[in-house]
N, C-alpha and C positions, 0 to 999 in steps of 0.2 A: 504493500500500500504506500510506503513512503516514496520510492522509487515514481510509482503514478502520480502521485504529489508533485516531488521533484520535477518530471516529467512537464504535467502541464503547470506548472507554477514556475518555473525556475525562467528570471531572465539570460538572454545569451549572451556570454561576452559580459564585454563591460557596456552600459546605458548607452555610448553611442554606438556600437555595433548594434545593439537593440532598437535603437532609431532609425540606423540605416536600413536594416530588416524589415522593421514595419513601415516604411515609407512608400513601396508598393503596393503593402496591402493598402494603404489610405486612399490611394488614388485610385484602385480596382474599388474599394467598396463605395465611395464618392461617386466614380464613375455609372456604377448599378444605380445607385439611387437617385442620381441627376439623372438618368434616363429615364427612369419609373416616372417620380414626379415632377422632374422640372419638364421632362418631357411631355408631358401630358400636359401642360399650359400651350404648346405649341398649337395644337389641333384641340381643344378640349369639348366636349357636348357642353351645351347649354345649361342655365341655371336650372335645376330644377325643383319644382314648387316643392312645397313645405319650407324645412329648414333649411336648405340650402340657399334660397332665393331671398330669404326674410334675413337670413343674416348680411348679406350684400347689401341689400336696401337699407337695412340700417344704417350701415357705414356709409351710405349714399346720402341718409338722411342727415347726417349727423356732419356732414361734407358743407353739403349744400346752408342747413340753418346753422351751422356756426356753433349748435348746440351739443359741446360733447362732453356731455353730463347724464344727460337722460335718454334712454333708446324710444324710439319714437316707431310703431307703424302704424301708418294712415295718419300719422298726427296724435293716436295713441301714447300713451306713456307704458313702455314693455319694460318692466323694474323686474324681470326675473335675474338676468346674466348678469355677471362684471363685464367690465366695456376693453377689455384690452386686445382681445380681437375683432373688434369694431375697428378700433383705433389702428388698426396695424394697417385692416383691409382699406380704411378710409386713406391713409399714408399711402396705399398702392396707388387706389385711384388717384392722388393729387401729385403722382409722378408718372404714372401713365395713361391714365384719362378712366372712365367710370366702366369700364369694359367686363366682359364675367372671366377674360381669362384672369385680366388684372385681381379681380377678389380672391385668387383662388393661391397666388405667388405667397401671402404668407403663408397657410399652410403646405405649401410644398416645401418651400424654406425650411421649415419647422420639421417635416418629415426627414427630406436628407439632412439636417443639422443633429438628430434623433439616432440616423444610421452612423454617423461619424463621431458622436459622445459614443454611445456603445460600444463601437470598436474602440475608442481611444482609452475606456475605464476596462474593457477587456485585457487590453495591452497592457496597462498599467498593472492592472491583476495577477496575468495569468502569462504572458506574454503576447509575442507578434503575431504569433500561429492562431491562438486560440480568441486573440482579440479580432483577428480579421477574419474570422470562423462566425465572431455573436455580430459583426458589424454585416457577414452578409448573411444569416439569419434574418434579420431585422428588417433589412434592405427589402428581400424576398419572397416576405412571406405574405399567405394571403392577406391576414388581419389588417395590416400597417395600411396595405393598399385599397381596399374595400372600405376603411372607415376615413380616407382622407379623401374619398370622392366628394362627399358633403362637407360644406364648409363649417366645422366641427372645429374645439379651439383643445380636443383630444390627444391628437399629436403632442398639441406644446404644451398642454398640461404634462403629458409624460416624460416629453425632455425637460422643465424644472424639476419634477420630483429625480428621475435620473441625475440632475448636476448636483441635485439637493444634496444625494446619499453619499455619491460619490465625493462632495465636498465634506461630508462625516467623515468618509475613511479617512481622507489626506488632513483634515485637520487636528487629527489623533494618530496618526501616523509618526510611530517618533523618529524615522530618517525624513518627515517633511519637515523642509529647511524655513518653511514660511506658512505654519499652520493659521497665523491669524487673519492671510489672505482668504485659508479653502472656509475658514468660518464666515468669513463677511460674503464669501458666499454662496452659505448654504442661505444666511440670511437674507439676502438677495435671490435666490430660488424661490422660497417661500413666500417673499410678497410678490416675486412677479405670476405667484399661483391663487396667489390672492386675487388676481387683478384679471385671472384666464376664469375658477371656477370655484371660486369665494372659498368656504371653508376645505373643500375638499382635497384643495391647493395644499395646504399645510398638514390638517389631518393624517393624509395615510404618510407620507415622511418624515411626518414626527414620531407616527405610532410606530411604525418597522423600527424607526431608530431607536426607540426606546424600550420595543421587547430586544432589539441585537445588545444592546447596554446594558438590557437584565442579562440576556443569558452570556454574556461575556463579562461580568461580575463589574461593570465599569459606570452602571447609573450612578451610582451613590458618591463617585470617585470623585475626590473635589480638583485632581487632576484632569478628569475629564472635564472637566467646566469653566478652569483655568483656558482650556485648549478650546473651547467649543463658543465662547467671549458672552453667553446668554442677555447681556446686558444691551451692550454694543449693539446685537443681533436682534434683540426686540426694536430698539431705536430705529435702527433699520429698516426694518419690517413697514413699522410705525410708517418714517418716512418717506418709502415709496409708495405704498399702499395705502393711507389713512386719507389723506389729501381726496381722493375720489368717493370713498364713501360718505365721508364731512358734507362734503359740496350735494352728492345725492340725497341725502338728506334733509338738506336744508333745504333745497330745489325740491323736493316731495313732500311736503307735509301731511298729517303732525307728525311730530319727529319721535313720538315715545306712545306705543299700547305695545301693554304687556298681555294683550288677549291670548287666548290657546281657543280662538273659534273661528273655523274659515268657515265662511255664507256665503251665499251670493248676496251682490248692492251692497255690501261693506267696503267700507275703503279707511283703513288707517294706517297712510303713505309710505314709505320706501321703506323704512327702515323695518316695520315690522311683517311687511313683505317679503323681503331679501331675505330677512333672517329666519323668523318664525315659519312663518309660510312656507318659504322657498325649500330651507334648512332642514329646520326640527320635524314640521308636520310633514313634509315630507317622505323624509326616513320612515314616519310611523306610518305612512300610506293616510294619514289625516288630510292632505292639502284639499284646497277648493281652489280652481277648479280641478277638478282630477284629469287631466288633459295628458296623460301616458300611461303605458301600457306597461308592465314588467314581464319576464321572461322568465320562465320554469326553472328552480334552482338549478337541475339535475344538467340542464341544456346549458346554463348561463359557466356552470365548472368545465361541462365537455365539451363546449363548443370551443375554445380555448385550444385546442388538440386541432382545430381547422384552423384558426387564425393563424397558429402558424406555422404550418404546413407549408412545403414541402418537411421543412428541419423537425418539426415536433417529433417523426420517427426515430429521431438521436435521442429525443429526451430519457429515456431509460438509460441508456449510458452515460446520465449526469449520478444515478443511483450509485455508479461503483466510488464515487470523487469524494476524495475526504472534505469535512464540514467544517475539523473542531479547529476554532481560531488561532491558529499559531502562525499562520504568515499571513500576506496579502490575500492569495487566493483561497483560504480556509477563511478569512473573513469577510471576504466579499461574496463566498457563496452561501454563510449564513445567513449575509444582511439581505441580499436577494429570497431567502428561506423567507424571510423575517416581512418582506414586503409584498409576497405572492401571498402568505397567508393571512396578512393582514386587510389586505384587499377583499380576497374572498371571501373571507367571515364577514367581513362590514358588509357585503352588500348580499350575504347570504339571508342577512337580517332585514334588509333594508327592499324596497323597490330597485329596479334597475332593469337595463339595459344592456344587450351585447356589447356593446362599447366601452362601458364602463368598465370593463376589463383591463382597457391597453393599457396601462401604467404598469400592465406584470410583466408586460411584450417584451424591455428590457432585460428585466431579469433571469426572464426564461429562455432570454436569448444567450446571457451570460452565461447560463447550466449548458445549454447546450451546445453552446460555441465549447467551452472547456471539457465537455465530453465527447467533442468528434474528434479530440485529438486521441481517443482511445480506440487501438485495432483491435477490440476483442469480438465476440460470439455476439454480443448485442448491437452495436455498430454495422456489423454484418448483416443480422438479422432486421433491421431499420434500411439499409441500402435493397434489399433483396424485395421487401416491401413496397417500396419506391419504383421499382422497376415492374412491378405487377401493376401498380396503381397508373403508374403514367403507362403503360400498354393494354390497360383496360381503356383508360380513358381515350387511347388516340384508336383503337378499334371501334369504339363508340361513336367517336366524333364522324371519322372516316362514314362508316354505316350509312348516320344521318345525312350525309352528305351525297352519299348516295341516291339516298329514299326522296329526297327532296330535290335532285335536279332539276327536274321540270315542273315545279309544282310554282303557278304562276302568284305574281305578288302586287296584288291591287293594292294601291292607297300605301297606307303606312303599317305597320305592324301591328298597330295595336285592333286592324281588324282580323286578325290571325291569335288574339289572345284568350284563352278565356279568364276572369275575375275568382277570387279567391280570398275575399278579403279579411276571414279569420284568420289568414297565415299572415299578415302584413304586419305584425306587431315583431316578428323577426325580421331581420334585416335582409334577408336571401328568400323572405317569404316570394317576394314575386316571380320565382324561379317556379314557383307552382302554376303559374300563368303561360306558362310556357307550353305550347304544342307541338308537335311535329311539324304542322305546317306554319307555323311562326319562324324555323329554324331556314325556312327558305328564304326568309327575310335576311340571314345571317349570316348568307354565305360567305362570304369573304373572313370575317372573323373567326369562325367554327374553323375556314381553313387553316386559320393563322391557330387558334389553338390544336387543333392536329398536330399542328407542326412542332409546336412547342411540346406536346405530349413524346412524339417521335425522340426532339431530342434530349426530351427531360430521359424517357427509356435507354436509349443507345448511351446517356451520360453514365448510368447508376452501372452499368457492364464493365467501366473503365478500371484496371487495376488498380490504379494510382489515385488514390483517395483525394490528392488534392485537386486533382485535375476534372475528376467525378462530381465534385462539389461543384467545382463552377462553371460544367456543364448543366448542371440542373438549376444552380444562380441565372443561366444565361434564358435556361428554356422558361424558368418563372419570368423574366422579364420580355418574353414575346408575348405568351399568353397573358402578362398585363397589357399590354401595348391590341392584343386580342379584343379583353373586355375592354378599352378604352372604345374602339372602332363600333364592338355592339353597345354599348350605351352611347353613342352618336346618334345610331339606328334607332335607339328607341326611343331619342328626342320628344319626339311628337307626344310621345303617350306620357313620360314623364316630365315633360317643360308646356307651357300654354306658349313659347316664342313662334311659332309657328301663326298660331291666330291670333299674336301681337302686329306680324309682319301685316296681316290682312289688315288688321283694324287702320296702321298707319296709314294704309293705302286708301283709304275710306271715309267719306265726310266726317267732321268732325262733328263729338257728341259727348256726351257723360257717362260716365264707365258704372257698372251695376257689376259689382261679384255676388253670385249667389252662393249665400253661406260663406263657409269661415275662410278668414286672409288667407289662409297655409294653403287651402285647398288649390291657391292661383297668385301664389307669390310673386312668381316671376313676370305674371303681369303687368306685377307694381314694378319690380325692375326694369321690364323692355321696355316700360311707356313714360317710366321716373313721374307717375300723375298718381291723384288720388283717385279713389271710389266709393262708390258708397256702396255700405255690407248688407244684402237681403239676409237679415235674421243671422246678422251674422257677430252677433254680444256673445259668443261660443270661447271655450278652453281660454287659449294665452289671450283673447282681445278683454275678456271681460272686467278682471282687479282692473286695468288702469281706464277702463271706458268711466268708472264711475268718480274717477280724480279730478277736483276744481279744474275746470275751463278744456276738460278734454274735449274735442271736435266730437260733434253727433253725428256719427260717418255712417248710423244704425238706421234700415227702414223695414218694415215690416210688408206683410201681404199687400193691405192696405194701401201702404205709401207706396211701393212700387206697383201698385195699379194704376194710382193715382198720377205719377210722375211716366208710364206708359203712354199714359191718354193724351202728354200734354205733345203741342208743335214742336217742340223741340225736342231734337235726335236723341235717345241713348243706346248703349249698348249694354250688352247683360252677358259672361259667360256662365255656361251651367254643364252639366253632364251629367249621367245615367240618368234617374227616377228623377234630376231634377226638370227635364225637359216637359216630362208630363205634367208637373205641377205649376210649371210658368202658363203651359197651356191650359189648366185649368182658373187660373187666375185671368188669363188674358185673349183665352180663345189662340188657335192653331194659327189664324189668319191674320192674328194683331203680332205673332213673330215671325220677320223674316230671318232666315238663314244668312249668314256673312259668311261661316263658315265651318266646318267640322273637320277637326283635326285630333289622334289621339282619343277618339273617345268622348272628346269636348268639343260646347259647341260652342259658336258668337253668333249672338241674335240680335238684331236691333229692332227698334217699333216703326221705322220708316222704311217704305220700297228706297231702295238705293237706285243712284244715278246709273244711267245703261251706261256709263265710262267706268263704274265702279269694278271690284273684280268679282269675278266669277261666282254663282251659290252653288256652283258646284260641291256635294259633301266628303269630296276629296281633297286632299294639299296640291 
């Protein structure tokens, strides 16, 4: 066992032959990860509605009124999130204009910045081999890349708590020559996680560090507190982070209920919002509104085992790796212990989401980066794996592509789907909407994942472990660059830009969203205009609709009959069961068709000019 230790722990040389070593891998894992995401900025699909599009517009809103205090949609007050990915996205736009690749550069940023700390605290760890092992882990696997499709502030919440812990080790480190640098910032992680996802920023990097400091007999050490500057590092805290909650609350009134009651038509402003609400009731699954869905324990632990995949079949071979704290990499693979299980217990208790997972994506990558450097029976047994999996999956694909050569492709895809919408509270649920003849829609990419399956298989047959790995590194990033080409294709069905483009082309008029904002976010982004919401006081719009002086952006049955009937233009989007109900308010003959796209439709109350475009219920 000490030998395996030695093995993946020992650095080579002296520090600069250790530099020299790992300065290839930096630029090969850099490389994988500017490909993945920086790549995907070049060609990216469209904003799409929900949260993806609502968080853009924010930062759009917050651009344009000069207001960057308070998140605003429709003129709403949205007091659930901290504003520091607003703020990042809003800085993109005012360097590169208000565009959706633009909102998308910080979190790609933040992903390859994510792949290159992991590699560089792996190094530090364990060395160059096994640092550039968890950096293309990381880089590669599903998880990282599926949750930074949406403009999610997840990524960079992972990489503070990652600089967080890794600023523990080094500033208890007794060969670190300047621990009361890695202190000031872990303290500096912390608020900037303050400022990504409020408490939870701090929470789990305090908690892992503080069960690694029990089981390494070192909480109580006034040594350890000397080295760790608690003081200095609240001030800290304090002052990057306090500065915007002060202002949001002052800016949201009243500034103090201690209520523990969420209702609907209450409103007592930001602060007991953010925290109570947001926080506390929360966790207990008390909030109002109840506006998210949680995910089956059992799923929310093994779903985990996909996200990061291809690599997760190494994970067993982190089992054979010693724990107990006596160098670097025996204490960084406990703190990693310490931060995967702290994760999962909090939110085994708590509500949640698939996503909420990725803060363990480092650690786990750390395990398993320091266990591929192990050739035993298990590492075998996980490549062997691999090569069934990707030669099932490229027989598959191949097949389909078959079965569907000819099978022709009207409209957009989304009339080859069918609807599934109990599965839609997981994040892959729409993978159930999927037919055989939707994949005709797909060709080109299915091709491109074949391929990638092909040489994810012919990589795992290579003798030479290191060379095997980043053929399977290279075949995950086709088959991203794959699903990047089908989520283009499915634009239509998950973006309304399509019958944004139509509306521009179209006299001008007043915008009607039926039902909730999220449902046609990107609305508000393609057209940077308000609307008014058919019945639409639902989930996130409701706390701030009832805030002094918020906009009455709400019309009911009623009012949108009323404002139908009048001379002046509007237009309405809706989709499925809501078509029937416009038409029972207004009659078949009081909406015309602008356009149907995706499933959705644009209706206005007036015949359009014969210069207008097309009713055709195609794109």
């Amino acid at each position: 066992m000490e030998d395996t230790v030695s093995a993946v722990s020992g650095f080579s040389g002296t520090v600069a032959a250790g530099r020299a070593v790992a300065r290839p891998f930096f630029w090969i894992v850099v490389l994988f990860a500017a490909t993945v995401y920086l790549g995907c900025i070049l060609s990216p699909p469209s904003l799409m509605d929900d949260v993806d599009a609502v968080q853009a517009q924010i930062a759009r809103n917050m651009l344009t009124s000069g207001d960057w205090v308070t998140a605003r949609l429709d003129g709403v007050p949205y007091l659930e999130k901290p504003p520091l990915l607003y703020w990042m996205i809003a800085v993109s736009y005012k360097v590169f204009g208000a565009h959706d690749w633009a909102a998308r550069i910080p979190v790609a940023l933040s992903a390859v910045g994510l792949c290159w700390a992991t590699m560089a605290f792996g190094t530090w760890a364990f060395g160059s081999r096994a640092g550039f092992y968890a950096g293309l882990c990381i880089s590669t696997c599903i998880g990282l890349f599926l949750f930074t499709r949406i403009l999610l502030p997840d990524a960079m919440l992972t990489l503070t708590i990652l600089l967080a812990l890794w600023s523990l080790l080094r500033a208890l480190d007794e060969e670190e020559p300047r621990p009361g640098l890695w202190a000031a910032g872990l303290a500096a992680s912390l608020a900037v996680g303050l400022l990504l996802k409020s408490l939870i920023g701090v929470v789990f990097p305090i908690g892992a560090a503080a069960l690694y400091l029990l089981f390494t007999r070192q909480l109580f050490s006034l040594r350890t507190w000397r080295r760790l500057r608690p003081v200095t590092g609240v001030a800290t805290i304090l002052l990057i982070a306090a500065p915007w909650h002060i202002l949001a609350t002052l800016h949201n009134p009243p500034y103090f209920s201690l209520s523990m009651k969420s209702a609907p038509g209450e409103y007592h402003g930001f602060l007991w919002f953010f925290f109570i609400n947001e926080q506390l009731l929360r966790f207990l699954n008390l909030r109002y509104p109840r506006d998210y869905d949680t995910v089956p324990r059992l799923y929310f632990w093994l779903f985990n085992l996909a996200w990061l995949f291809p690599w997760s079949v190494y994970l067993p071979s982190a089992f054979r790796l010693s724990y107990r704290p006596v160098d670097r990499a025996g204490k960084t693979r406990l703190l990693a212990l310490c931060l995967i299980g702290f994760v999962m217990v909090f939110f085994t208790f708590s509500t949640t989401q698939e996503y909420y997972s990725m803060p363990i994506y480092p650690a786990l990558a750390l395990l398993i980066g320091s266990g591929m450097l192990l050739d035993g029976r298990l590492s075998r047994s996980g490549t062997r794996l691999l090569t069934i999996v990707f030669s099932v999956a490229a027989i598959g694909a191949i097949a389909i592509l078959i079965v569907v050569r000819h099978v022709p492709t009207p409209g957009d895809i989304s009339q080859a789907l069918s609807s599934n919408p109990g599965a839609y509270k997981l994040s892959l649920g729409h993978m159930q909407d999927l037919t055989i003849r939707s994949f005709a829609y797909l060709r080109l990419p299915l091709a491109l994942a074949a391929l990638a399956f092909l040489i994810g298989s012919a990589g795992t047959l290579l003798r030479e472990r290191k060379r095997a790995y980043a053929v399977v590194a290279v075949a995950m990033v086709v088959f991203f660059h794959a699903a990047r080409i089908a989520m283009v294709t499915f634009d239509p069905y998950l973006s309304s830009r399509p019958l944004v483009q139509t509306l521009k082309q179209s006299p001008e008029g007043g915008l009607i969203i039926d039902h909730h904002y999220y449902w046609y976010s990107s609305v508000f982004f393609y057209t940077n205009r308000s609307a008014l919401l058919l019945n639409g006081r639902f989930n996130n719009m409701v706390y701030g609709s009832y805030a002094p002086g918020a906009p009455n952006v709400f019309v009911d049955d009623n009012g949108f009959r009323d404002l139908w009937q009048k001379p002046e233009r509007y237009y309405v989007f809706t989709k499925g069961a809501g078509v029937d109900r416009l038409e029972s308010l207004v009659g078949a003959k009081g909406l015309t068709t602008v356009r149907v796209s995706g499933g959705k439709t644009l209706f206005t109350n007036h015949p359009l000019p014969a210069a207008s475009p097309s009713h055709s219920p195609y794109p």
